[in-house]
C-alpha positions as MATLAB code, in Angstrom:
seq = 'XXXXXXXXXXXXXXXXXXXXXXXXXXXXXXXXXXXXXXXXXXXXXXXXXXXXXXXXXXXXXXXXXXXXXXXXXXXXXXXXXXXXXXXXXXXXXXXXXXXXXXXXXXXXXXXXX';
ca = [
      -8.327  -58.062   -4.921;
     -10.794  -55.857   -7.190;
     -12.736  -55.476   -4.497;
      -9.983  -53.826   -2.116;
      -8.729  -51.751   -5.238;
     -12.170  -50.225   -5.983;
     -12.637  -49.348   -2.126;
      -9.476  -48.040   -2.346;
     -10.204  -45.759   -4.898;
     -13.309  -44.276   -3.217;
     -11.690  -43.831   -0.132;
      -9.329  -41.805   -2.213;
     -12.047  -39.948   -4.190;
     -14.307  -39.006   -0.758;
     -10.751  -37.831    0.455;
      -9.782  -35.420   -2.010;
     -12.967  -34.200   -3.099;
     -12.707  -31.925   -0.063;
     -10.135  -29.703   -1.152;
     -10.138  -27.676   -3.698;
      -7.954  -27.944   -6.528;
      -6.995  -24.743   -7.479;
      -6.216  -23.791   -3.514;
      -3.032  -22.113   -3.391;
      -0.893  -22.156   -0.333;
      -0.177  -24.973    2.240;
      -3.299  -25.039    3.824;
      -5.277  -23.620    0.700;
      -6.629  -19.775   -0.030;
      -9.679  -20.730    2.488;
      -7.656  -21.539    5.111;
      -5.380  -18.355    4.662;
      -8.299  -16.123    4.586;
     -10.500  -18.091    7.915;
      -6.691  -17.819   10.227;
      -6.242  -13.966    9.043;
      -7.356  -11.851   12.147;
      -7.977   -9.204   10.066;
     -11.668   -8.510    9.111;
     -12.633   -9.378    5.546;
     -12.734   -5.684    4.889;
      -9.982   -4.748    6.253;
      -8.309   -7.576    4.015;
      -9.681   -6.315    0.975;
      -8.902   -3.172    1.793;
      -4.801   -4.431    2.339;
      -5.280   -5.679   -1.078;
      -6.220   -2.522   -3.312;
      -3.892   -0.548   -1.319;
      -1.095   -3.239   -2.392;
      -2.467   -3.113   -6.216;
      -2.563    0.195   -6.124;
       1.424    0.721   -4.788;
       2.286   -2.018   -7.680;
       1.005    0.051  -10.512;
       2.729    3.377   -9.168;
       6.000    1.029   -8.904;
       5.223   -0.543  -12.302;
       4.382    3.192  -14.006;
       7.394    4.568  -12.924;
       9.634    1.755  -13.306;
       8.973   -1.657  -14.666;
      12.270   -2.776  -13.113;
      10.510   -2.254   -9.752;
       8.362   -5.242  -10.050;
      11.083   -7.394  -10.424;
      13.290   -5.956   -7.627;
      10.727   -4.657   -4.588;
       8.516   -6.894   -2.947;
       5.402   -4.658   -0.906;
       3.890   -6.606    1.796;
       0.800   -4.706    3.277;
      -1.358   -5.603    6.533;
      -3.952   -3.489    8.256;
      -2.675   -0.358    6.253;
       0.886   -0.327    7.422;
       3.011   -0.822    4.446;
       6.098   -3.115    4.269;
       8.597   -2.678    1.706;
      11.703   -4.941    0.490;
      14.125   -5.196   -2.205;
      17.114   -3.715   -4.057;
      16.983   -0.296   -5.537;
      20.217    1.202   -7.251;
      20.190    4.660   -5.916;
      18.858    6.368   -2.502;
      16.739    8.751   -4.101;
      14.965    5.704   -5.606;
      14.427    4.580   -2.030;
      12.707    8.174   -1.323;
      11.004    8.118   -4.036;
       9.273    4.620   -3.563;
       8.574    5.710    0.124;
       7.014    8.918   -1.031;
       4.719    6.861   -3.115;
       3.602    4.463   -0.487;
       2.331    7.399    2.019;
       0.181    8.296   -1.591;
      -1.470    5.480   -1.812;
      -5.003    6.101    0.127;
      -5.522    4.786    3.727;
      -1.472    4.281    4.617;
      -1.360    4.573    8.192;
       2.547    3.826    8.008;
       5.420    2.730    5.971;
       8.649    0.599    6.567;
      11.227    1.212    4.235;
      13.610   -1.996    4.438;
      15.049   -1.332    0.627;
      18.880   -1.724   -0.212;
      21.449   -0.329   -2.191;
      22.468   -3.224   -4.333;
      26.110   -1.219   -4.868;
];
């Protein structure tokens, strides 16, 4: 019986030792980046552009952070959420075609009146 329970338990350790345990995701961050067609670059590239429209949304309005989600892949930027007015909406699409290499934006924000 000890003998089955300590095989066990290496069978278990082998198994898990091969992902990571901060991974985030279903598959794990690895995984994420090795099925995204986009180069590395062009990746990193989605990602400054994306930190860069948070802190414009976060300087102008902290609100914004809770209430517009910004989704960006191979410089076209995506844009959800709930503003209160529509010159909010303007004004949020104004500062996505700011923000360095934006080759396009899509405004999907709502009214939440």
């Amino acid at each position: 019986m000890k003998n089955k329970l300590f095989h066990a338990i290496i069978i278990l350790v082998f198994l898990t030792s091969c992902v990571g345990t901060s991974s985030t995701g279903i598959f794990g961050t690895g995984v994420t980046i090795a099925m995204d067609p986009r180069t590395l670059g062009t990746q990193i590239d989605d990602s400054i552009m994306d930190k860069s429209l948070d802190a414009k949304l976060l300087s102008t309005n902290k609100a914004y952070i809770l209430n517009v989600k910004t989704k960006i892949i191979d410089g076209r930027i995506f844009i959800t959420g709930k503003v209160d007015t529509v010159e909010e909406k303007l004004n949020i699409t104004k500062m996505a075609w700011e923000i360095k290499g934006a080759r396009s934006v899509k405004n999907d924000l709502k009214n939440k009146r």
